[in-house]
KEKOLRO-677483 format. One record per residue: residue number from 1; residue in one letter; chain; x negated, y negated, z of N, C-alpha, C in turn. Coordinates in steps of 0.05 Angstrom, whole numbers, plus 5000, padded with zeros to 4 digits. Atoms other than C-alpha are relative to their C-alpha. Example, Ala and Ser with C-alpha at 12.3 -4.5 7.8 and 13.67 -1.06 7.14 Angstrom:
REM residues 2
nr:1&rest:A&kette:A&nx:4982&ny:5024&nz:5000&cax:4754&cay:5090&caz:5156&cx:4982&cy:4976&cz:5000;
nr:2&rest:S&kette:A&nx:5016&ny:5024&nz:4999&cax:4727&cay:5021&caz:5143&cx:5015&cy:4978&cz:5014;
END
This chain:
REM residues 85
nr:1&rest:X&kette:A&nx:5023&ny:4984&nz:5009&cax:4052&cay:5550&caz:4363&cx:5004&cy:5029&cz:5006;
nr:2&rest:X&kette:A&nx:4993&ny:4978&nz:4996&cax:4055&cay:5621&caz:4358&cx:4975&cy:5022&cz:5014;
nr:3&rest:X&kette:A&nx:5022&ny:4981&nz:4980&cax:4022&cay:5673&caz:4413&cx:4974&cy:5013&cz:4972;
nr:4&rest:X&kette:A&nx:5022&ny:4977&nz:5013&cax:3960&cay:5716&caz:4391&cx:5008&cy:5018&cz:4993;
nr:5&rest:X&kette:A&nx:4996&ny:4986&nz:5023&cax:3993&cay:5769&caz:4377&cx:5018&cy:5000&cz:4979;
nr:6&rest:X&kette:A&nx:5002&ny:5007&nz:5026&cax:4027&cay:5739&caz:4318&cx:4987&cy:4982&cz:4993;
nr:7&rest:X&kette:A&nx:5026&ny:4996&nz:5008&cax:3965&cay:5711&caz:4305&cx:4987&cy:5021&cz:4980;
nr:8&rest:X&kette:A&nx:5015&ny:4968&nz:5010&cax:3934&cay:5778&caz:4297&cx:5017&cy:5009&cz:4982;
nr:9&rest:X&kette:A&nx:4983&ny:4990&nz:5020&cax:3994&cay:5799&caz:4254&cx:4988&cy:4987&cz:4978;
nr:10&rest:X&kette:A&nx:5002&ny:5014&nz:5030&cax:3985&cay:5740&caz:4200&cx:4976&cy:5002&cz:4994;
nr:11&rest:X&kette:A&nx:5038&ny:4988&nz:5009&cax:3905&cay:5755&caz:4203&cx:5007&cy:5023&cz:4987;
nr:12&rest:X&kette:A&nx:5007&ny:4972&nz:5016&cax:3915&cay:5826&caz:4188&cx:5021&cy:4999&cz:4971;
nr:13&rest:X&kette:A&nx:4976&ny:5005&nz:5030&cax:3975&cay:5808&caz:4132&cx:4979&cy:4990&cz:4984;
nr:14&rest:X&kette:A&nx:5021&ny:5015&nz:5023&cax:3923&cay:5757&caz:4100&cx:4979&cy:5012&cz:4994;
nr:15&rest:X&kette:A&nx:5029&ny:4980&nz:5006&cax:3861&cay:5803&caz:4103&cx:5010&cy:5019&cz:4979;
nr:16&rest:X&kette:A&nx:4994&ny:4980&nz:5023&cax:3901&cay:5858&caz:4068&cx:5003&cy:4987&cz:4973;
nr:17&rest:X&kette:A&nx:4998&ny:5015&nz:5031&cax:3927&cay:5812&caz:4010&cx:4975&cy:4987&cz:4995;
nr:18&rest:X&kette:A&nx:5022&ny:5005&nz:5020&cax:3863&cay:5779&caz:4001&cx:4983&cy:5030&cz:4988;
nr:19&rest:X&kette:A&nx:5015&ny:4979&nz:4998&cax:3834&cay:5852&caz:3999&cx:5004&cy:5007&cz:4970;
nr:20&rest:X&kette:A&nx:4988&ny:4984&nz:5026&cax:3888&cay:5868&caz:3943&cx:4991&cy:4981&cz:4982;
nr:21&rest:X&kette:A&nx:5005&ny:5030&nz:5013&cax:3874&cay:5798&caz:3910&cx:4976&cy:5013&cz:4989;
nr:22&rest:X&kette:A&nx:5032&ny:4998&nz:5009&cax:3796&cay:5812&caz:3905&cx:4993&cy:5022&cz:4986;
nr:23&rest:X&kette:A&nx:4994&ny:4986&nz:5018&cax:3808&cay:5880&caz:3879&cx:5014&cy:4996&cz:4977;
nr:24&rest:X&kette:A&nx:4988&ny:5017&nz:5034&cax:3855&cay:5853&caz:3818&cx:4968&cy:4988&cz:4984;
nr:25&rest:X&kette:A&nx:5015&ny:5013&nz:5013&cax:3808&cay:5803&caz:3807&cx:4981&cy:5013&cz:4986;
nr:26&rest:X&kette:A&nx:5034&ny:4989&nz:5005&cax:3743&cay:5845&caz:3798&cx:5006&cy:5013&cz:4986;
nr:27&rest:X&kette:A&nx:4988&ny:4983&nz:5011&cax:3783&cay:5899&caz:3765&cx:4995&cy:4987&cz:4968;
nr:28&rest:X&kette:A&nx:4994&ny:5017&nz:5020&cax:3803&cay:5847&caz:3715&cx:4972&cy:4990&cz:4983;
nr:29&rest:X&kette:A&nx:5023&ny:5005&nz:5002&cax:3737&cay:5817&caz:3711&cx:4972&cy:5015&cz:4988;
nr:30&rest:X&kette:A&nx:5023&ny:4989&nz:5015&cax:3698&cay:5873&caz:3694&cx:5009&cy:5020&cz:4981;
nr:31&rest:X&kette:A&nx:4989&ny:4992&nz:5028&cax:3736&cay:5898&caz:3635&cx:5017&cy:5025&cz:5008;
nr:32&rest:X&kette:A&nx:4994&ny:4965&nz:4999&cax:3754&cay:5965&caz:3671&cx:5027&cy:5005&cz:4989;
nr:33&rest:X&kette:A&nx:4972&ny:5003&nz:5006&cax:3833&cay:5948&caz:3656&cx:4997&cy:4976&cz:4987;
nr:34&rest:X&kette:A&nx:4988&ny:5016&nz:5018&cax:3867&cay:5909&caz:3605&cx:5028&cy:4990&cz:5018;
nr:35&rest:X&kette:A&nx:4967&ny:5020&nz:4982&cax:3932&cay:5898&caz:3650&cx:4997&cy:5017&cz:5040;
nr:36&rest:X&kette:A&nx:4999&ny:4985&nz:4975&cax:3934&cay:5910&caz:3728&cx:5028&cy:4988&cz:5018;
nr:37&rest:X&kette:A&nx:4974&ny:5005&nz:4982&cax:3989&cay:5909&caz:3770&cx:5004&cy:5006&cz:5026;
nr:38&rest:X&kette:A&nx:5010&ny:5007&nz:4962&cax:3992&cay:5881&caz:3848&cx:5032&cy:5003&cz:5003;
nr:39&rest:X&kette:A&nx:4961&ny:4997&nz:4991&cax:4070&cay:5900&caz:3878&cx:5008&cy:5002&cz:4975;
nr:40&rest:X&kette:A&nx:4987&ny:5002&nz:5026&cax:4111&cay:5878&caz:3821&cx:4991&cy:4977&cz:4980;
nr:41&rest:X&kette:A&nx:5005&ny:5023&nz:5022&cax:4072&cay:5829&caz:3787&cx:4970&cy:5006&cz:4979;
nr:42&rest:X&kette:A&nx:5019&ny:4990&nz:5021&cax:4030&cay:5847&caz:3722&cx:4989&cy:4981&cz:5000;
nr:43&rest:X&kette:A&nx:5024&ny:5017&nz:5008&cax:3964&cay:5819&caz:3713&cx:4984&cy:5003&cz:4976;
nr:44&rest:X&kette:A&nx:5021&ny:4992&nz:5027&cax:3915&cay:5811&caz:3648&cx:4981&cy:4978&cz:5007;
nr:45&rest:X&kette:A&nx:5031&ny:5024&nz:5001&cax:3849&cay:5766&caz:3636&cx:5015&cy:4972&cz:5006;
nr:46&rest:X&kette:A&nx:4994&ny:5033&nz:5006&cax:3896&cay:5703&caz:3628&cx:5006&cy:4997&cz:5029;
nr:47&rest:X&kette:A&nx:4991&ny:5006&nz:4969&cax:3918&cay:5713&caz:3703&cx:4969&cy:4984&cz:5015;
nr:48&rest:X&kette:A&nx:5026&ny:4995&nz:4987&cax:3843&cay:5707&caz:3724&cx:4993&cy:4971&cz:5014;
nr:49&rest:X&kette:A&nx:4995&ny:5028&nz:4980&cax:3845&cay:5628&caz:3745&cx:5022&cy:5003&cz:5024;
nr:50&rest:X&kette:A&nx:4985&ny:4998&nz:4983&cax:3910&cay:5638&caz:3777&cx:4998&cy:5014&cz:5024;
nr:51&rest:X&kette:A&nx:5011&ny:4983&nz:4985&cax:3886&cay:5695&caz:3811&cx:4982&cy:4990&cz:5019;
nr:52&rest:X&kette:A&nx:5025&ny:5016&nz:4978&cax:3823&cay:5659&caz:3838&cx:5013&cy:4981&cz:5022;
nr:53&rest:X&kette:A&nx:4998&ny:5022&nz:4987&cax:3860&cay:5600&caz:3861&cx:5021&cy:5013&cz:5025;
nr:54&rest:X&kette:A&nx:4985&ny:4990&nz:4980&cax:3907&cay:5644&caz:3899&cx:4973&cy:5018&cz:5027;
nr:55&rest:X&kette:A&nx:5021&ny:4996&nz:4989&cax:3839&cay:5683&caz:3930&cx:4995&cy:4976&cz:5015;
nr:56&rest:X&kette:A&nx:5007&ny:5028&nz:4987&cax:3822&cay:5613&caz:3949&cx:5017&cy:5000&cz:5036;
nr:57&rest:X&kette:A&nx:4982&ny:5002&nz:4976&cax:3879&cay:5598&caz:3989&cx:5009&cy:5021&cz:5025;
nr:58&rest:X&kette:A&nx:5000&ny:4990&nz:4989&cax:3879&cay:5665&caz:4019&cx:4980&cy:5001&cz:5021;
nr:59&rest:X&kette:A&nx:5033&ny:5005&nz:4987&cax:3811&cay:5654&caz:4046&cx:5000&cy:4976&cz:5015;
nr:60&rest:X&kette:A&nx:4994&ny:5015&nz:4983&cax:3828&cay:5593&caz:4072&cx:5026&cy:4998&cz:5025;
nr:61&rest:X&kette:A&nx:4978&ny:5001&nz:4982&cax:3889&cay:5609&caz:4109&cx:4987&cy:5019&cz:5013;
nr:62&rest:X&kette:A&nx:5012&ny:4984&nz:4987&cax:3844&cay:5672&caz:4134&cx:4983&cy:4981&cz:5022;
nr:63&rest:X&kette:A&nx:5026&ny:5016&nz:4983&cax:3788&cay:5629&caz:4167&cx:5023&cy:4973&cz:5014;
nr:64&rest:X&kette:A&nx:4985&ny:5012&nz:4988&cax:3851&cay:5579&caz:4194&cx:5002&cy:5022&cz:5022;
nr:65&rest:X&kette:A&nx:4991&ny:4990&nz:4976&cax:3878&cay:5643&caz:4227&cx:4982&cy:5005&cz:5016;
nr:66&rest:X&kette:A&nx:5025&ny:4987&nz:4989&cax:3810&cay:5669&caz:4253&cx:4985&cy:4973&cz:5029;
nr:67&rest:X&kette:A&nx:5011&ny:5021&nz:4983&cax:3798&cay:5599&caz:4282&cx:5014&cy:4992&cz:5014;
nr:68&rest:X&kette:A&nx:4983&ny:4997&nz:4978&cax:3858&cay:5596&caz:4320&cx:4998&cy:5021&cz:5027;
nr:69&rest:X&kette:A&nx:5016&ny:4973&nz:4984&cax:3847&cay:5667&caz:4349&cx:4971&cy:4990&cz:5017;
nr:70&rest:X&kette:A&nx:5025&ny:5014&nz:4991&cax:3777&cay:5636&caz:4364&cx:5003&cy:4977&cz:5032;
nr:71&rest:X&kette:A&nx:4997&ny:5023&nz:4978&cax:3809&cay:5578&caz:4411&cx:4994&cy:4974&cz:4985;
nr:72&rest:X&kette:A&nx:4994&ny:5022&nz:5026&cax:3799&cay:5529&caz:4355&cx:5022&cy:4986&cz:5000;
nr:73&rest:X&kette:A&nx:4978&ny:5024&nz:5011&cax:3850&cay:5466&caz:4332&cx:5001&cy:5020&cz:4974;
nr:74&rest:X&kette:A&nx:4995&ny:5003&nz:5020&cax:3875&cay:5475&caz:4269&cx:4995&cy:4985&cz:4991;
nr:75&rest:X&kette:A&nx:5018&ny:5026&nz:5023&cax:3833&cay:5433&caz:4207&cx:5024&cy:4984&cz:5000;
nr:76&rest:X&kette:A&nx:4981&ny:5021&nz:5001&cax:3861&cay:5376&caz:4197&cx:4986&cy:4987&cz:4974;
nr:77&rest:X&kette:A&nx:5004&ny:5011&nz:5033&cax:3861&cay:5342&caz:4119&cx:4990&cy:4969&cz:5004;
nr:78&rest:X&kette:A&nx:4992&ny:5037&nz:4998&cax:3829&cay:5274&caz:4123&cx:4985&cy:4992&cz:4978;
nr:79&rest:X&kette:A&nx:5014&ny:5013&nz:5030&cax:3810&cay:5234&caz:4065&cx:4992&cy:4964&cz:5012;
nr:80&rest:X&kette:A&nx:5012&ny:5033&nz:5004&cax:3769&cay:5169&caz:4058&cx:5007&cy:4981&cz:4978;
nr:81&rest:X&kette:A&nx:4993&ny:5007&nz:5031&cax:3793&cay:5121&caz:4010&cx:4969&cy:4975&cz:4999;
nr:82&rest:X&kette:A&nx:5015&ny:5019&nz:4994&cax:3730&cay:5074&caz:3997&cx:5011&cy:4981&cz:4979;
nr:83&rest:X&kette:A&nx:4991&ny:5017&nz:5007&cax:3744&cay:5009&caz:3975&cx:4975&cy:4967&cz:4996;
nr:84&rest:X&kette:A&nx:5020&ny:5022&nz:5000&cax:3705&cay:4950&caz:3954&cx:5020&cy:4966&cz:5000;
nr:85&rest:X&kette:A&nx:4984&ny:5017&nz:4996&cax:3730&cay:4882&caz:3974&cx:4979&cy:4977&cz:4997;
END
């Protein structure tokens, strides 16, 4: 597991890209641009799912690191399968 302060590194890495993420998006979103471009990767309206779902996961790996930092576990994925017998 890695100390707090890289912790605090991958928090502040993920905060900035979701920052840039949510800027695209909204950009996109409210007509102001027809094409926008994050580093080297061009965006237009058709990106705008992909976009989100990457927002998503930024936001979730944010509130992972935040809850580490915190003294928190790390979530853990559990599924139920129900079953009728």
């Amino acid at each position: 597991m890695a100390d707090k302060v890289e912790i605090r590194a991958r928090l502040d890495f993920w905060k900035e890209s979701l920052t840039a993420l949510r800027k695209a998006y909204l950009a996109l979103l409210d007509g102001e641009v027809k094409g926008y471009k994050l580093k080297d990767r061009e965006l237009t309206m058709l990106d705008l799912p992909s976009l989100f779902k990457e927002i998503k996961e930024a936001e979730q790996r944010v509130d992972e690191l935040e809850s580490l930092l915190a003294g928190g576990a790390r979530r853990k994925a559990v599924a139920v399968i129900p079953r009728d017998w």
